[in-house]
PQR file with spaces between the fields and no chain letter, atoms N, CA, C, O and H, PARSE charges and radii, in Angstrom:
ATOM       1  N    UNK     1     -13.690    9.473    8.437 -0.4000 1.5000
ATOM       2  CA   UNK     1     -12.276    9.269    8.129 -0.0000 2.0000
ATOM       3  C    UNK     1     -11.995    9.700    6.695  0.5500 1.7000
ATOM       4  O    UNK     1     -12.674    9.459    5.696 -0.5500 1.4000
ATOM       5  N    UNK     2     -10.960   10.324    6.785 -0.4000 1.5000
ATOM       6  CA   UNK     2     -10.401   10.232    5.181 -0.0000 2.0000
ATOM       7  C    UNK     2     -10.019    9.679    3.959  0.5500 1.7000
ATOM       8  O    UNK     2      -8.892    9.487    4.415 -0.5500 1.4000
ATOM       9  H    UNK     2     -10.408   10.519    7.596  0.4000 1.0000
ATOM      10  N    UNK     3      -9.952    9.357    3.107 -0.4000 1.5000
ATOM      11  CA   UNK     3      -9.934    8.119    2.242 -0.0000 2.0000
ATOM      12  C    UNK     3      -8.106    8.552    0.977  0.5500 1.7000
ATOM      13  O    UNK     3      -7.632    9.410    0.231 -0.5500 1.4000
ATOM      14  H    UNK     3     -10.867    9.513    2.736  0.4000 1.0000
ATOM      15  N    UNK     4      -7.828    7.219    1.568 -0.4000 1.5000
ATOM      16  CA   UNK     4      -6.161    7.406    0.604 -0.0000 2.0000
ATOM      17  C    UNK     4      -6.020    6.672   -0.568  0.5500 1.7000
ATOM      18  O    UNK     4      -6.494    5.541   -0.467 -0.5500 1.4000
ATOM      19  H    UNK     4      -8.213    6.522    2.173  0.4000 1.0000
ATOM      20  N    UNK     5      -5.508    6.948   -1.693 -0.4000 1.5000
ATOM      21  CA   UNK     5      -4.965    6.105   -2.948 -0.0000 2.0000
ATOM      22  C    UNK     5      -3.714    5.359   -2.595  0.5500 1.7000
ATOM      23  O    UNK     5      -2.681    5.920   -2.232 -0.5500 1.4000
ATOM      24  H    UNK     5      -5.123    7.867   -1.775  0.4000 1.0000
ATOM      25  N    UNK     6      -3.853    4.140   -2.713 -0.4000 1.5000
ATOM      26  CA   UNK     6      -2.332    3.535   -2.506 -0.0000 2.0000
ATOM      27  C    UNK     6      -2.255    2.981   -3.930  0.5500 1.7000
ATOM      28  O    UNK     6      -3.246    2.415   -4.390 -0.5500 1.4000
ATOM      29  H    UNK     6      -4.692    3.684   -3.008  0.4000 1.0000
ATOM      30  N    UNK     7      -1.069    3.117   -4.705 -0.4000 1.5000
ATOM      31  CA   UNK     7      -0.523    2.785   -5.586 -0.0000 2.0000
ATOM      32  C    UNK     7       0.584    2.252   -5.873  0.5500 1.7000
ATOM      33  O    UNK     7       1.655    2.854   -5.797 -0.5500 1.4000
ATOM      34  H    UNK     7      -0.263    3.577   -4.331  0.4000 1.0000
ATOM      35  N    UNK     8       0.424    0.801   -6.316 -0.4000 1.5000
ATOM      36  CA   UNK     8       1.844    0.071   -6.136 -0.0000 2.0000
ATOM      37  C    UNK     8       3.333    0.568   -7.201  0.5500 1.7000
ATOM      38  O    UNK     8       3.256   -0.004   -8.288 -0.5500 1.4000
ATOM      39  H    UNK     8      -0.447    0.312   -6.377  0.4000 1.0000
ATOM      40  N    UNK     9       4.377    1.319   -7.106 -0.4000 1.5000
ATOM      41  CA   UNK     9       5.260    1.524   -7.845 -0.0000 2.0000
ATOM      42  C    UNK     9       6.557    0.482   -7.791  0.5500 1.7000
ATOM      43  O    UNK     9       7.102    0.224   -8.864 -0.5500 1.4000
ATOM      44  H    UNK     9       4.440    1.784   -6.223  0.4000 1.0000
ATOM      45  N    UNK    10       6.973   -0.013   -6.793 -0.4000 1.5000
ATOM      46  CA   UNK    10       7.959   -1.188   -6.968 -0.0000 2.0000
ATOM      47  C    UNK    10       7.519   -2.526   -7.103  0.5500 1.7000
ATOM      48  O    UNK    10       6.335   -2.839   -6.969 -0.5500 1.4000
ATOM      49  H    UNK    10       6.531    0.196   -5.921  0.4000 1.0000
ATOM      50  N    UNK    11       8.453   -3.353   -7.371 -0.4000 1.5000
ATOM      51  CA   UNK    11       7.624   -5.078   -7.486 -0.0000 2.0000
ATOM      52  C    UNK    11       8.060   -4.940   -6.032  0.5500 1.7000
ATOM      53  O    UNK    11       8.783   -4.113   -5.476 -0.5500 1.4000
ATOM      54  H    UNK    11       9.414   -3.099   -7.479  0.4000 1.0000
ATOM      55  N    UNK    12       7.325   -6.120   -5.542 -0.4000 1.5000
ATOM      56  CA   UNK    12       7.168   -6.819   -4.530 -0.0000 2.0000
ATOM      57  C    UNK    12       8.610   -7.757   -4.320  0.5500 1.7000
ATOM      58  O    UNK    12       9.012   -8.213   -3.250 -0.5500 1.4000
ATOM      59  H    UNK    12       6.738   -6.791   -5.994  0.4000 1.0000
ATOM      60  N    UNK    13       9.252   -7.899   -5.664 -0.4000 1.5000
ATOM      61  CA   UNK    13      10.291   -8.891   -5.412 -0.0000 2.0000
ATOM      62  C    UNK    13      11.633   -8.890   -4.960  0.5500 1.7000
ATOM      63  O    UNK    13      12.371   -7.905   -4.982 -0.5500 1.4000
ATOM      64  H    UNK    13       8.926   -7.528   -6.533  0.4000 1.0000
ATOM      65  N    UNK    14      11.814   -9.578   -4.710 -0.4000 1.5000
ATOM      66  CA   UNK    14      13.344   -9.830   -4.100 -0.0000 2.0000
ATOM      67  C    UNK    14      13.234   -8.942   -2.231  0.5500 1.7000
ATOM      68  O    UNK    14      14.228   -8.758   -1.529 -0.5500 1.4000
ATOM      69  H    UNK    14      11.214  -10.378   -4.692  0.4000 1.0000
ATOM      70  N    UNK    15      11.582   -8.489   -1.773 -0.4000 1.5000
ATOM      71  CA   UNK    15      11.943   -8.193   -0.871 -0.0000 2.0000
ATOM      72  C    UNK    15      11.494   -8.920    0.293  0.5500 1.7000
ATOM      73  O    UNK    15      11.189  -10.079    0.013 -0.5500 1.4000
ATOM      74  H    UNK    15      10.774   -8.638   -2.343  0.4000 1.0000
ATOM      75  N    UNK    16      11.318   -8.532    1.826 -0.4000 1.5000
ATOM      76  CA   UNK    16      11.092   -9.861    2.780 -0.0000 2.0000
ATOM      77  C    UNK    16       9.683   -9.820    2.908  0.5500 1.7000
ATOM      78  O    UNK    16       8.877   -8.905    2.737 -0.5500 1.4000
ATOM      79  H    UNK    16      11.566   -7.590    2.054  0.4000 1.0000
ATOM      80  N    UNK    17       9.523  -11.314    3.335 -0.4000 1.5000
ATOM      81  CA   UNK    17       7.811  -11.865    3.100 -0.0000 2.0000
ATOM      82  C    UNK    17       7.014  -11.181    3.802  0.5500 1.7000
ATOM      83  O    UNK    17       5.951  -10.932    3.233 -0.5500 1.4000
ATOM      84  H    UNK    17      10.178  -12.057    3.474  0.4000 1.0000
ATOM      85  N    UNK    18       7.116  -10.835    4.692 -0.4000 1.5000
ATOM      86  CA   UNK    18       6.286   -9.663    5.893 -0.0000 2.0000
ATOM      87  C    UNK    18       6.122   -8.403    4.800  0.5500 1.7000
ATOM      88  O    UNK    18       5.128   -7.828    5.243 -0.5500 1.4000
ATOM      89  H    UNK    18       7.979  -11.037    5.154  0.4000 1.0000
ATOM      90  N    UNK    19       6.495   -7.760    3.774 -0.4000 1.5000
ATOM      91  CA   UNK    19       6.296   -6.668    3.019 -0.0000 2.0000
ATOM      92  C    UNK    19       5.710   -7.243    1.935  0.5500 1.7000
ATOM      93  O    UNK    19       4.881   -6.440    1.507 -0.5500 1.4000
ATOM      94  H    UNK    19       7.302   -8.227    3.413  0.4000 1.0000
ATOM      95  N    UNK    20       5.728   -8.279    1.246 -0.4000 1.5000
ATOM      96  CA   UNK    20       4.780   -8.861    0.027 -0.0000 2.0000
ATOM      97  C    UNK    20       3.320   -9.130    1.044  0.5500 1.7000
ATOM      98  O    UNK    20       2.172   -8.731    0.844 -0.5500 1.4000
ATOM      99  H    UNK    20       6.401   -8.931    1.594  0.4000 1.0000
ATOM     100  N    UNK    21       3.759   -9.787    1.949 -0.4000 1.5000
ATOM     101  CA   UNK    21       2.051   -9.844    2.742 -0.0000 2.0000
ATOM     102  C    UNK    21       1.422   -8.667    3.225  0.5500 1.7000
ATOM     103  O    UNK    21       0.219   -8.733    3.478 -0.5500 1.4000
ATOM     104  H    UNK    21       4.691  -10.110    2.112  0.4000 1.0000
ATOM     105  N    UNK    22       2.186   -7.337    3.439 -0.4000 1.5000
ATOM     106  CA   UNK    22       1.928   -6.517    3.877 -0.0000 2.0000
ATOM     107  C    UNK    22       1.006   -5.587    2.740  0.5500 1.7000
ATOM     108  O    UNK    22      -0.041   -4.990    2.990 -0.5500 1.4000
ATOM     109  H    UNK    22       3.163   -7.283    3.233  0.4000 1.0000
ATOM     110  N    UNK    23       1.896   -5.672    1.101 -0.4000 1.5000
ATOM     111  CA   UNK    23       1.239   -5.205   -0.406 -0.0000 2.0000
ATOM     112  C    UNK    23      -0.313   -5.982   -0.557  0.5500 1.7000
ATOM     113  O    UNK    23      -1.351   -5.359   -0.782 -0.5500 1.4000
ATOM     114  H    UNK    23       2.747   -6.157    0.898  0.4000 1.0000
ATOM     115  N    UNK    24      -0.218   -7.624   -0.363 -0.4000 1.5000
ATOM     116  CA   UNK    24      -1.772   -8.424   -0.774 -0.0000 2.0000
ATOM     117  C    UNK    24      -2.791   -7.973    0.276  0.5500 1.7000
ATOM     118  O    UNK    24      -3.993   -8.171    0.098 -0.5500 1.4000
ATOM     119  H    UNK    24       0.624   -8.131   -0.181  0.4000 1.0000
ATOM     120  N    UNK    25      -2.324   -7.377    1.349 -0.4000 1.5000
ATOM     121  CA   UNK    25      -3.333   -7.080    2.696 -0.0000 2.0000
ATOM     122  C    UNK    25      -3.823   -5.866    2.667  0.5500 1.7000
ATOM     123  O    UNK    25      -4.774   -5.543    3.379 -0.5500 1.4000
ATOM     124  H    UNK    25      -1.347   -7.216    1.494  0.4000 1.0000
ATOM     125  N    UNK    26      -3.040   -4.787    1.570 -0.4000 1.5000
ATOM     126  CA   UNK    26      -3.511   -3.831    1.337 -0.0000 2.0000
ATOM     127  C    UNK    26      -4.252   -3.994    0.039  0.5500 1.7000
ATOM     128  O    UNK    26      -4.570   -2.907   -0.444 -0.5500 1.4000
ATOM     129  H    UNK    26      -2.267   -5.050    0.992  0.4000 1.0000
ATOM     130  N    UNK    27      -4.651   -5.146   -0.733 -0.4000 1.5000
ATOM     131  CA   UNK    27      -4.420   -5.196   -2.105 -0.0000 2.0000
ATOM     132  C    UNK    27      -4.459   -5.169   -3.194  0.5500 1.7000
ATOM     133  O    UNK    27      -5.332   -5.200   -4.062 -0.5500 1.4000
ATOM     134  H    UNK    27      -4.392   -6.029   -0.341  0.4000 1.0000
ATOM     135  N    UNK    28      -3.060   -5.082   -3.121 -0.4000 1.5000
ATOM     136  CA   UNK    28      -1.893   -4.624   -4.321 -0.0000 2.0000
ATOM     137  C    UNK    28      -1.584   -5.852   -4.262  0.5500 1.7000
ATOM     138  O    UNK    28      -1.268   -6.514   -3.273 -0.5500 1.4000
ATOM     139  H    UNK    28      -2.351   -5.057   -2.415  0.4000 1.0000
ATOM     140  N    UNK    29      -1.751   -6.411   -6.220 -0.4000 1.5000
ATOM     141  CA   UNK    29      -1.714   -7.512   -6.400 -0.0000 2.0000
ATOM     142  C    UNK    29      -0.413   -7.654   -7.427  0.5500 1.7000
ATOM     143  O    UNK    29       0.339   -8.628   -7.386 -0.5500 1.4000
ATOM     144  H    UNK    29      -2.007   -5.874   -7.023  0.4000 1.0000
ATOM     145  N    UNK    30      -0.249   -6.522   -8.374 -0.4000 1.5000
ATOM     146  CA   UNK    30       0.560   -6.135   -9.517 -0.0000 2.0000
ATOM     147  C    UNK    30       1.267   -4.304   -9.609  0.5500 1.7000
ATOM     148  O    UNK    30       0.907   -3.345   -8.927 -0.5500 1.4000
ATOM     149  H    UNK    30      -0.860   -5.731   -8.407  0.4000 1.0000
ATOM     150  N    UNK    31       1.774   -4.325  -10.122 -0.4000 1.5000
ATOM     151  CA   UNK    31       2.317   -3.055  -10.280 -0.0000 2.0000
ATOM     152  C    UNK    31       1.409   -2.070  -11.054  0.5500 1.7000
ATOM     153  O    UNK    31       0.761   -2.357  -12.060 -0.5500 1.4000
ATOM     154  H    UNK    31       2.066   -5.104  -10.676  0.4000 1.0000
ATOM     155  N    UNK    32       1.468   -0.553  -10.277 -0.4000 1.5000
ATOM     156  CA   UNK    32       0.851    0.159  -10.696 -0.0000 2.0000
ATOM     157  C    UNK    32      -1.078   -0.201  -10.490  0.5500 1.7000
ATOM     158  O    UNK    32      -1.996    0.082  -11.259 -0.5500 1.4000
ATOM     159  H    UNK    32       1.994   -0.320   -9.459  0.4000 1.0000
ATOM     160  N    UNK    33      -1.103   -0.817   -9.322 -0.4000 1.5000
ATOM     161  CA   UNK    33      -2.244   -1.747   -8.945 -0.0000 2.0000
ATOM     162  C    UNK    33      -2.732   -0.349   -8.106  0.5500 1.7000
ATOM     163  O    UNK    33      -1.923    0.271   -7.416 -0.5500 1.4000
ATOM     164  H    UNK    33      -0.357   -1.047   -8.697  0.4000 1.0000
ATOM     165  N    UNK    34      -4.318    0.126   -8.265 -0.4000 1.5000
ATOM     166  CA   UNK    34      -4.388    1.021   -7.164 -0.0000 2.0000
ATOM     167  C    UNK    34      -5.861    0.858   -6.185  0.5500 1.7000
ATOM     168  O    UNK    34      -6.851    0.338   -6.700 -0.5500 1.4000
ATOM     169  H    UNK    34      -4.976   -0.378   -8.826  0.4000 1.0000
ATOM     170  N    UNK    35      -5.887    1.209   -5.154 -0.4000 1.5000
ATOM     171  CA   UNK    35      -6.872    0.583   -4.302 -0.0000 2.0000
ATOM     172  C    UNK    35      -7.118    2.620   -3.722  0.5500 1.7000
ATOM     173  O    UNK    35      -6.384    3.598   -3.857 -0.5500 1.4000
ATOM     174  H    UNK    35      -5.083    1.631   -4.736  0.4000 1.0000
ATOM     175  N    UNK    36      -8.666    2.411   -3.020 -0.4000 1.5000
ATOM     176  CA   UNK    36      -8.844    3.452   -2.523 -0.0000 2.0000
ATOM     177  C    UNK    36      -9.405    2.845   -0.844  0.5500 1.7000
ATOM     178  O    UNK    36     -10.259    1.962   -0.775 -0.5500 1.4000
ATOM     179  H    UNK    36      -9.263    1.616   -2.911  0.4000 1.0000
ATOM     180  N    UNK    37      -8.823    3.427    0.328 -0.4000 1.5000
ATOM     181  CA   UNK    37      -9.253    3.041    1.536 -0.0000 2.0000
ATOM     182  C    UNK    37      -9.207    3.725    2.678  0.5500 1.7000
ATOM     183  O    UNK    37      -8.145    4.319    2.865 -0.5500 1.4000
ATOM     184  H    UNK    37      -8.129    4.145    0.272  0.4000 1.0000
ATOM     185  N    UNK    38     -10.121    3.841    3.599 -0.4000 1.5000
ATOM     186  CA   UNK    38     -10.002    4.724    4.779 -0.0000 2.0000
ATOM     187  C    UNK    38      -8.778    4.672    5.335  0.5500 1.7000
ATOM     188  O    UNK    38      -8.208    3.601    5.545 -0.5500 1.4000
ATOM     189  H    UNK    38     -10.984    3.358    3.447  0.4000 1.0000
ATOM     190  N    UNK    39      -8.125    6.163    5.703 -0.4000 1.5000
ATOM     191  CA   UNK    39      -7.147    5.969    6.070 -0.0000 2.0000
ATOM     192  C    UNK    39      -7.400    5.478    8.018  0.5500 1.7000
ATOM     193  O    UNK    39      -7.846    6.287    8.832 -0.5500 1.4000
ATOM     194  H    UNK    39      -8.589    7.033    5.532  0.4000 1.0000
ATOM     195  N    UNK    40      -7.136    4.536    8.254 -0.4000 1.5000
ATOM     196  CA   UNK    40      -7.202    4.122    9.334 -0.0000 2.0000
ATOM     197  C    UNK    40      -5.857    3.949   10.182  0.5500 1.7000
ATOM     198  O    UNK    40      -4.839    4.008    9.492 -0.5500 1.4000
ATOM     199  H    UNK    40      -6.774    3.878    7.593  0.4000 1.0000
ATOM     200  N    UNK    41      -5.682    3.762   11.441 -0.4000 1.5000
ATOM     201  CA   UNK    41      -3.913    3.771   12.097 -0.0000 2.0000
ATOM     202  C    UNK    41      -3.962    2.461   11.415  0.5500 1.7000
ATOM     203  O    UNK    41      -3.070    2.558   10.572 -0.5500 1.4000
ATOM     204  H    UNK    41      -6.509    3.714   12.001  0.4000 1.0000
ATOM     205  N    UNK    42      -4.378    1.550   11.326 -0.4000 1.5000
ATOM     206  CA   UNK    42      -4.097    0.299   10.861 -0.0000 2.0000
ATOM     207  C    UNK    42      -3.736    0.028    9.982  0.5500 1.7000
ATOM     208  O    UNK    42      -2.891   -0.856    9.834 -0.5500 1.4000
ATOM     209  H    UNK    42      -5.103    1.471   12.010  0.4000 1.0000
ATOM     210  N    UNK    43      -4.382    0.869    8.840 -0.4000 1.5000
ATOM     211  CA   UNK    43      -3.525    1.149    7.509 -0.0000 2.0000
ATOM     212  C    UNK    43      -2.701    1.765    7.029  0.5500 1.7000
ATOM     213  O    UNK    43      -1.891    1.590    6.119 -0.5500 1.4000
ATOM     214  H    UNK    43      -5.068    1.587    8.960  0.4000 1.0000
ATOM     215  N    UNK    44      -3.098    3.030    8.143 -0.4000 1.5000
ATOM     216  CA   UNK    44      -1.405    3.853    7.540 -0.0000 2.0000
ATOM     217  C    UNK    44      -0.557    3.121    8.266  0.5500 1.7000
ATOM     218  O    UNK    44       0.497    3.402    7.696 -0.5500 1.4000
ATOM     219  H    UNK    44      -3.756    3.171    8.883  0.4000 1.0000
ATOM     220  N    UNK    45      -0.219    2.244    9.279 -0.4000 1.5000
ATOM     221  CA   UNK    45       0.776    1.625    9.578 -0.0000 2.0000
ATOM     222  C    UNK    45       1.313    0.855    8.488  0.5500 1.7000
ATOM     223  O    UNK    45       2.525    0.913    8.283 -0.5500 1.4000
ATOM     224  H    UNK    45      -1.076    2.016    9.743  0.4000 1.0000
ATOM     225  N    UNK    46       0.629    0.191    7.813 -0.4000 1.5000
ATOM     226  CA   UNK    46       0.833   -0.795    6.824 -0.0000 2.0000
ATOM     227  C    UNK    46       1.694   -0.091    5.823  0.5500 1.7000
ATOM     228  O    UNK    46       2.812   -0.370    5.390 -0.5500 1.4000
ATOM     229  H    UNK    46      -0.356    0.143    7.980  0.4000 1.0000
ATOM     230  N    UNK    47       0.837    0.942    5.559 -0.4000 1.5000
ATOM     231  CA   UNK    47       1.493    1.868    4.478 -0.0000 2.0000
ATOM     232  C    UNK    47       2.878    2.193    4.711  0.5500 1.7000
ATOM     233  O    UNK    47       3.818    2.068    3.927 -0.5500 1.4000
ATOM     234  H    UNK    47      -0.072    1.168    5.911  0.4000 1.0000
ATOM     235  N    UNK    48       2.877    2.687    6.055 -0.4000 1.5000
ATOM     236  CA   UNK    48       4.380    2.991    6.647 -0.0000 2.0000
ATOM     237  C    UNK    48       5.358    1.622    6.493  0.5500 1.7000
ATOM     238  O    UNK    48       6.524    1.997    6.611 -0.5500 1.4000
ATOM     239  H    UNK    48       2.113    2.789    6.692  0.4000 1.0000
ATOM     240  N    UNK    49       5.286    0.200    6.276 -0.4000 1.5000
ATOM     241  CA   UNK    49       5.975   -0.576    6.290 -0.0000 2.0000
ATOM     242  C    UNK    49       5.969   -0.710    4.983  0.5500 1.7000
ATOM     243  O    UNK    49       6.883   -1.477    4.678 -0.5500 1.4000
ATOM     244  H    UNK    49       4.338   -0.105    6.180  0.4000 1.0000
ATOM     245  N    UNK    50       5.378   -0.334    4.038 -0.4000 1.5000
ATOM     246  CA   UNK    50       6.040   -0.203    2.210 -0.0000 2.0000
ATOM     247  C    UNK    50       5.845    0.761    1.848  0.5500 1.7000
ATOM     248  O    UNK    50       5.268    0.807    0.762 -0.5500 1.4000
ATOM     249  H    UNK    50       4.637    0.289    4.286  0.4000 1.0000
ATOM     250  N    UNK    51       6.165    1.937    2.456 -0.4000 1.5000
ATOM     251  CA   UNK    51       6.501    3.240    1.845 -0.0000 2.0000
ATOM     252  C    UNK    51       7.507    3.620    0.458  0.5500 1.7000
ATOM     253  O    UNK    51       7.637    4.580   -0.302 -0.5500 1.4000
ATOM     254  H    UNK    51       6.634    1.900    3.339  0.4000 1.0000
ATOM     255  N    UNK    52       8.153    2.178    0.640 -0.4000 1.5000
ATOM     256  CA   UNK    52       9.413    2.430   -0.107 -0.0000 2.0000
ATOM     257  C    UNK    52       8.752    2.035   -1.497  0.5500 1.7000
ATOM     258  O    UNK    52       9.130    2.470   -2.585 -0.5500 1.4000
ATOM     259  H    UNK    52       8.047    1.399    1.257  0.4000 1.0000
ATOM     260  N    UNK    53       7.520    0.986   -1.258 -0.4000 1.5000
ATOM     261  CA   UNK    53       6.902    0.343   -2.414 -0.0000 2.0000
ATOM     262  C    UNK    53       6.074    1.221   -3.056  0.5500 1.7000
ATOM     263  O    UNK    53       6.485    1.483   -4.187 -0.5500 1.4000
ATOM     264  H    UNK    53       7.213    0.633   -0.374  0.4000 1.0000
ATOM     265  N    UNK    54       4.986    1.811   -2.728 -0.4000 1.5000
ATOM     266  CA   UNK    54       3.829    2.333   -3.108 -0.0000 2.0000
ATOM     267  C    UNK    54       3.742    3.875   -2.849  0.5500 1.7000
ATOM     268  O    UNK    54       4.265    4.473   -1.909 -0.5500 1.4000
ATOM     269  H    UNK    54       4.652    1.598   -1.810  0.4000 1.0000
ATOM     270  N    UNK    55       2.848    4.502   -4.037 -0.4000 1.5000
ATOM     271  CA   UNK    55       2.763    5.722   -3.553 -0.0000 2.0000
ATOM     272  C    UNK    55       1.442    6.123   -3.302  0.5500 1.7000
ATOM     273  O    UNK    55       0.549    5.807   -4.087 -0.5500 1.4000
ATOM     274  H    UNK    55       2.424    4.015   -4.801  0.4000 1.0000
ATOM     275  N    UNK    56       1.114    7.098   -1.813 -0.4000 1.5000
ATOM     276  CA   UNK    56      -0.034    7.424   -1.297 -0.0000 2.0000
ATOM     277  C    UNK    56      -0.519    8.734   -1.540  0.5500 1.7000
ATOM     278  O    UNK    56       0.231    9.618   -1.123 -0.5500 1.4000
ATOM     279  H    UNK    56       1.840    7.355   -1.175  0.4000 1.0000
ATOM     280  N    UNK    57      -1.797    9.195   -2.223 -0.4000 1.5000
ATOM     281  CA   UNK    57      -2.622   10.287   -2.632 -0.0000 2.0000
ATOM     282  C    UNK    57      -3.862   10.373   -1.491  0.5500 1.7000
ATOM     283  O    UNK    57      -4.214    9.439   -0.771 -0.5500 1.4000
ATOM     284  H    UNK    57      -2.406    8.478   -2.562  0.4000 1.0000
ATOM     285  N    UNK    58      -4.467   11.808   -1.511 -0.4000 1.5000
ATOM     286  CA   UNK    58      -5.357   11.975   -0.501 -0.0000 2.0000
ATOM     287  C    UNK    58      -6.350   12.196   -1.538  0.5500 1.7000
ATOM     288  O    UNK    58      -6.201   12.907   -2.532 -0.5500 1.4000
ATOM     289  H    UNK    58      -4.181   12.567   -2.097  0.4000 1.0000
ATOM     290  N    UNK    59      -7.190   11.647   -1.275 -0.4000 1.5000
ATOM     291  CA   UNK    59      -8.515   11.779   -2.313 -0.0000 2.0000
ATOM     292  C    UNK    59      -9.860   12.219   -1.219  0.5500 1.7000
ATOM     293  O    UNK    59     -10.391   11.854   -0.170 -0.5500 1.4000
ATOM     294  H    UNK    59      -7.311   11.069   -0.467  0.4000 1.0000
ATOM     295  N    UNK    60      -9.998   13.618   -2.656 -0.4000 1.5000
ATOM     296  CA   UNK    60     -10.894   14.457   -1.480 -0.0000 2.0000
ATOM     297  C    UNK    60     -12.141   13.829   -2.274  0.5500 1.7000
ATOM     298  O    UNK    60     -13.291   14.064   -1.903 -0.5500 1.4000
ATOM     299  H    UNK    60      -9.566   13.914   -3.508  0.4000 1.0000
């Protein structure tokens, strides 16, 4: 599998609790927080539900 950078760019706040649990499950604890992880359907789903939050890199 391929491996992705997720990087947190928005706060977490003011948005609904299913998307802050969705940031700690990937986690992204703080802003500008970055994690490296197989991209799996399970995770890019996740990813797809805070797209708006974080930004994703392909790390070769």
């Amino acid at each position: 599998m391929a491996k992705i950078k997720i990087t947190q760019v928005k706060s977490g706040i003011d948005r609904p609790e299913r998307q802050k649990q969705t940031l700690r499950a990937l986690g992204l604890k703080k802003m500008h927080a970055t994690k490296e992880v197989e991209a799996t359907p399970q995770i890019l789903g996740m990813v797809r539900t805070v797209e708006h939050l974080v930004k994703v890199e392909e790390v070769k």
